[in-house]
N, C-alpha and C positions, 0 to 999 in steps of 0.2 A: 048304541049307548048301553042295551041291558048288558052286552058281552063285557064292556069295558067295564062296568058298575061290578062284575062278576069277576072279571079277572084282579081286580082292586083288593077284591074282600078277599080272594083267594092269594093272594099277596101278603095282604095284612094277618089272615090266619098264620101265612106258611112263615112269614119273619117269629109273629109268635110264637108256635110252636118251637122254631129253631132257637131260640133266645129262650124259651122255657126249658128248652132239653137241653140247654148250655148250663142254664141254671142247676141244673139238678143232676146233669154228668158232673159239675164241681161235686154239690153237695154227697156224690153217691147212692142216689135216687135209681138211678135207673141200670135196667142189667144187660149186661155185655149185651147180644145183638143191639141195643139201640144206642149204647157208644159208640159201637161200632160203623152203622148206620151216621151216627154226627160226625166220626171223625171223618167219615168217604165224603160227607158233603164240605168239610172246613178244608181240605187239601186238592190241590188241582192236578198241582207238577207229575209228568210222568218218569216214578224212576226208570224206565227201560230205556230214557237216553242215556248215553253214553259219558262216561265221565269228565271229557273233555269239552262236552256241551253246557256242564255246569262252573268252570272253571270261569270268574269276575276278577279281573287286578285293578286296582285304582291307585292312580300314584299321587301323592297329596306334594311331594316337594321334590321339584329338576336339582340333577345331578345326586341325587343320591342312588340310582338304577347300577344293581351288579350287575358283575360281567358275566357270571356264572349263569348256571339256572338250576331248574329243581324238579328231581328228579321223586313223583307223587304217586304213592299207591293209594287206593281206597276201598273202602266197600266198592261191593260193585255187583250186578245183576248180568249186565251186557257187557260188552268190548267195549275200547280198551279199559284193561287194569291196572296199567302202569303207563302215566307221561313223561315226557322231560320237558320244561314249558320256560321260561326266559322271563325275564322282570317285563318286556310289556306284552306279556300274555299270548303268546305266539307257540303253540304245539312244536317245539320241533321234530320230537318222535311220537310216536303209537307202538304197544308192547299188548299183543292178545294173551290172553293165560288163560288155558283149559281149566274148566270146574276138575278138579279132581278129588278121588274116591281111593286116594293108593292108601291110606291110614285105614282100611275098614277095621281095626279093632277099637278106634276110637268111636265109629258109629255104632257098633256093638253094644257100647255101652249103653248108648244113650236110647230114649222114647224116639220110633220111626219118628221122622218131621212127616211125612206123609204129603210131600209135595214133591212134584219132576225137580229132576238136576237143576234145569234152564227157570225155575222159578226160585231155588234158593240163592243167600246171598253169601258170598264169596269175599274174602277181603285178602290184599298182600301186607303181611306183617312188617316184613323189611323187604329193600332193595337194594342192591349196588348196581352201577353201571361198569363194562369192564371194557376198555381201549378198544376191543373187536366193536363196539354197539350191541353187545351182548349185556342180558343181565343176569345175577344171581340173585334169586327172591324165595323169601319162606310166605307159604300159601298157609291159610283155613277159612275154614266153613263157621263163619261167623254168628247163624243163628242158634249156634250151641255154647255151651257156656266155655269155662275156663281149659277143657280138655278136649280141644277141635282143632289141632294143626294135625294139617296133613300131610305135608312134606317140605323138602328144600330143594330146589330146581335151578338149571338154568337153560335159557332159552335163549335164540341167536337176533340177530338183527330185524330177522323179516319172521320174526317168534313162535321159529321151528325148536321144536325140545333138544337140548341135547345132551339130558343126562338129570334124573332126580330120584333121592333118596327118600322116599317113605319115612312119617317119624313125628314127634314132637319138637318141631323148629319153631320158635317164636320171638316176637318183639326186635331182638338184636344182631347183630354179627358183623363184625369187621376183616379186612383182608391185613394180615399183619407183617410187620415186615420179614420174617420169617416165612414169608409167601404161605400161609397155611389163612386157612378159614374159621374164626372160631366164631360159633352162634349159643346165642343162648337159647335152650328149653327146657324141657322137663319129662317125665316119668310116672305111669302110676304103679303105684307099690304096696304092698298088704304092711308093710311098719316102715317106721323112719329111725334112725339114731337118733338120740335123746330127745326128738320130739313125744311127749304121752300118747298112749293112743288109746281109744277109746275100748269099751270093753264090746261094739259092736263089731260081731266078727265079717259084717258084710262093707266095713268103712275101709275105704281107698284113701290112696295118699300122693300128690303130685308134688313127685323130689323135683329139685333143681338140679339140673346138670348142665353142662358146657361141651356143646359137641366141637371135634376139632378133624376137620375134613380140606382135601387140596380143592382149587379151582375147575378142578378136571374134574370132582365128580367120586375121589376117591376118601372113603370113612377111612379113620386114622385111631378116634379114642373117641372115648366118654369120662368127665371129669364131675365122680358125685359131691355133691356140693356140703348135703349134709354130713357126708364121711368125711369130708374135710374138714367141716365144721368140730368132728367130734375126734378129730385127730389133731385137736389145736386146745390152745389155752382159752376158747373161746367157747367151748362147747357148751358152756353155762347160758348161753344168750339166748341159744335154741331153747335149753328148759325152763324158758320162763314161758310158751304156748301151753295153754290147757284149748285142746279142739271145742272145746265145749261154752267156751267164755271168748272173751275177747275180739279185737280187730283181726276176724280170720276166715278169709275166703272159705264157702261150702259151696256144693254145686251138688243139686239130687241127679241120679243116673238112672237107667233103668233096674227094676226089681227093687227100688227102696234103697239103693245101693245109695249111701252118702260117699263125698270126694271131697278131701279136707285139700286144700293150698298153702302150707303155710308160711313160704318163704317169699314164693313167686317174683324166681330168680327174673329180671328184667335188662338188664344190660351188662355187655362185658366187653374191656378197654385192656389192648394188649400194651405193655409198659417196655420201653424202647430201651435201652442202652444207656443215652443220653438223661433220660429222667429215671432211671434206677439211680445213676452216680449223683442223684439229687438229693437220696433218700440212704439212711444207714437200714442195710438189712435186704434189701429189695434189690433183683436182679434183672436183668432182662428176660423178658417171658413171663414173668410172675402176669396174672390180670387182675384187673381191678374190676369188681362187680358191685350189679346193686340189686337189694332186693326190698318188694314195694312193702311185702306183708309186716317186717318188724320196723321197717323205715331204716336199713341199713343198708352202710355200704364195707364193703372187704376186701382185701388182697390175697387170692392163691396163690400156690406156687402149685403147678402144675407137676413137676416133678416129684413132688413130693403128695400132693394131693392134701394140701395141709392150708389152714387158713393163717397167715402170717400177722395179720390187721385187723382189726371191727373197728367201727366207728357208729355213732347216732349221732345227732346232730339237730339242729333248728328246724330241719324239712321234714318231711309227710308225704309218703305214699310216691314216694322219689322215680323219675325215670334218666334213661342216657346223661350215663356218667362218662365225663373224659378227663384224662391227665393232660396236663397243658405242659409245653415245653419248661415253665419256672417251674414244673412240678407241684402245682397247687392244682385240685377234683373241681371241675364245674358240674354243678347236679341241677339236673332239672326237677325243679322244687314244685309236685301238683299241687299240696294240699297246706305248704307250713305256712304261709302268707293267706291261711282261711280269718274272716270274721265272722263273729256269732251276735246275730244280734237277738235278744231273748222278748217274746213280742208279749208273752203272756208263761202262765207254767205251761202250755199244752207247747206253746209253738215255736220252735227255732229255726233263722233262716240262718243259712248258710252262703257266704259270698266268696265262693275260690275265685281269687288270680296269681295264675304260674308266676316266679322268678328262674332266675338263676342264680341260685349259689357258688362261691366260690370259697373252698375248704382247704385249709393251708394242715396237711398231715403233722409237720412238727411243732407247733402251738397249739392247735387245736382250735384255731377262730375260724371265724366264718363272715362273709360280708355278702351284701347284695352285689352280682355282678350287673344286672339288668331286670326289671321286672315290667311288667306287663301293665298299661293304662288303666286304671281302675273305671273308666267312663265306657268301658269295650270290654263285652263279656267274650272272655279267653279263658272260660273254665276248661279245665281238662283233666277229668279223675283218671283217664288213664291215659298210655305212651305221651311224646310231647317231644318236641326237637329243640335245637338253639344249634348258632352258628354265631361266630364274630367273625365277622368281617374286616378285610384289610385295612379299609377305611375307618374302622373304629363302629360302625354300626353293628348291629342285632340282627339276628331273623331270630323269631321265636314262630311256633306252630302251638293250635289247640285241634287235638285231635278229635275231642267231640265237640267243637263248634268248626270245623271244617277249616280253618282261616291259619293265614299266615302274614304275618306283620313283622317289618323290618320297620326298626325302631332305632333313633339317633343314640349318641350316648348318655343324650339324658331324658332318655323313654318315648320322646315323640316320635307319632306314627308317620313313617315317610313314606311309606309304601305297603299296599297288603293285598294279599289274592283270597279272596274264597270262592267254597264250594257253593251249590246252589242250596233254595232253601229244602223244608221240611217236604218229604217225598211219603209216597203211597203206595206200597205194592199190594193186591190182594184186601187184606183187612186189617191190617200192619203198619202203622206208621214208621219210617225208619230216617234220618236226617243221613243227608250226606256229610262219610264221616271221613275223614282227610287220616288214613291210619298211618301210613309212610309219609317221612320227608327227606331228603338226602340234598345237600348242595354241591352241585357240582360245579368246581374251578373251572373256568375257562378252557382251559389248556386242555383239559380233559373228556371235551366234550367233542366223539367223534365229528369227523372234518364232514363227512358225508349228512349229516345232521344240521350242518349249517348251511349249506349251499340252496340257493334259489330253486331248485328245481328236488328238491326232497320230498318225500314220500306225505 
């Protein structure tokens, strides 16, 4: 009886405590070791499983299940990196991706993380799948800030390497019909065209550029974005950045060293034949880009390395842009559908949910194509996907709430998969983050990946 009397009070101490150190990690009370110490006890999940261990789909309404499936990179600690998994949750492949270290000038820059390879976290930016069961993906080392890709790779069916370029590959890239590869990343650089630069002479600067490389494996070009910029009638849009004010990515480096972002080129959509004759001015080849930093999107012509287009618009902090056959941009819209609600002078919340915009280049309107159920948080400040479907439905993806919802044509959720919840590696809280999404048709979805007895 005395042990039980004894284990009771040591019970009622220990919820106290915990419930008082709750209290006071809100309020700011207490110093890193014993948040740190709360959060190891509030978190169970172990991130060292596998990403396809945390993968949940729940189907709310029969018959709206695609055919296709989805092809998902993520954060990731362990194997696999990359899935391709089917509307009722069924893995049909596994894709391993070695931590890699081929960029070390990009770690150069930065504070040692002071942790083994097999303990940092690793994420796939983008992926394609390619008819062999092969993929093309841009890799980085995600516990670093805005200047962590390390390269663009591709790997075979059974995720043997075979062939990757060292580099800053990020967020996007399409396979175009001109069978070339163009991805988008970026650059760091001691000045930018007509962006200001500051009068510090140790600040860095991550240009936007468009790499354009074959499927083999072979570099072709690099298309600078702000040269474009400042080779167009548009070059005024860039001068309106002062590094020192406004909405503008910074990221410290080592030695004090600041890294200004200011464009942070995000997606680019090659313009077909078909929708060039849609548009006066615009040929085939030209791309259409987006960038998150001014909330704009544009048109190069790659030949000429010139900006033909700008545009701004109703969205905020925009990702994956695509031209649709009537020739009107759907933009994945993170931030323009924000509400503010103002609780006091100190305090304001903020409630992001994604749409999709659709932007018609010769008027200039814009309209909602799908947006996201305001009662299901689908925040996502950065990447994000959408897809329409034959049927007339949606996929939409939140990259940092892990989740993906396919949504009827007038918003209800018919189906959704997420990632698992809030994870714990070391002393680090880290949520599983759903970075990639790709839909892949049907048709397209190796034959050997379908059969009963695969891998």
């Amino acid at each position: 009886m005395q042990r039980l009397a004894s284990a009771i009070i040591l019970l009622f101490l220990g919820g106290f405590i915990f419930l008082m150190g709750m209290l006071a990690s809100e309020q700011g009370w207490l110093d890193e070791p014993m948040r740190i110490l709360l959060a190891k006890m509030q978190v169970q999940t172990d991130i060292r499983e596998p990403l396809d261990a945390h993968i949940h789909v729940e189907t709310r309404e029969e018959g709206h299940a695609f055919p296709g499936a989805l092809l998902i990179g993520s954060h990731y600690l362990v194997d696999p990196a990359i899935v391709l998994v089917n509307a009722a949750g069924e893995i049909l492949h596994r894709w391993n991706v070695e931590k890699s270290t081929a960029n070390q000038a990009v770690l150069d820059l930065h504070p040692p993380l002071h942790k083994a390879l097999e303990d940092q976290f690793y994420g796939i930016d983008d992926a394609m799948l390619m008819p062999d069961g092969s993929v093309i993906f841009s890799q980085s080392l995600r516990e670093l800030n805005n200047l962590r890709a390390q390269r663009i790779a591709r790997i075979d069916k059974n995720s043997k390497l075979m062939w990757e370029i060292p580099g800053l590959f990020h967020h996007d890239m399409i396979l175009a019909e001109d069978g070339l590869i163009y991805a988008t990343g970026s650059e760091a650089r001691d000045t930018l065209p007509v962006v200001a630069t500051q009068s510090d002479p140790k600040a860095l600067y991550l240009g936007g550029v468009v790499h354009i490389l074959t499927p083999e494996g072979e570099y072709r070009q690099t298309l600078h974005i702000e040269e474009a910029f400042a080779n167009s009638p548009y070059a005024h849009w860039l001068n309106t950045f002062r590094v020192d004010l406004g909405d503008i990515q910074a990221v410290a480096l080592r030695d004090e060293v600041k890294l200004y972002d200011p464009i942070h080129l995000n997606s680019v959509d090659y313009i077909t034949a078909e929708q060039a004759a849609l548009h006066d001015g615009l040929a085939e080849g030209d791309l259409l880009l987006s960038m998150r930093g001014p909330s704009m999107i544009a048109i190069l012509r790659p030949s000429e390395n010139r900006i033909l287009w700008a545009a701004r618009g109703p969205w905020r902090h925009q990702h994956y842009v695509r031209m649709q056959a009537d020739g009107s941009i759907l933009i994945y819209d993170n931030e323009g559908d924000s509400r503010f609600d103002l609780r006091d002078s100190q305090s304001i919340r903020l409630d992001i949910q994604p749409r999709v915009i659709r932007y018609d280049m010769a008027s200039g309107q814009s309209s909602v194509a799908i947006r996201t159920p305001e009662d299901v948080d689908m925040a996502s400040y950065w990447r994000g996907y959408y897809k329409e479907l034959a049927n007339g439905d949606w996929l939409m993806s939140s990259s940092n709430r892990g989740r993906v919802l396919q949504l009827d044509p007038s918003g209800n959720i018919v189906w959704q998969l997420a990632l698992g919840p809030l994870a714990q590696k070391g002393e680090v809280l880290y949520n599983q983050k759903l970075v990639s999404v790709r839909y892949v048709d049907a048709p397209d979805i190796p034959a050997a990946f379908l059969s009963a007895d695969r891998p």
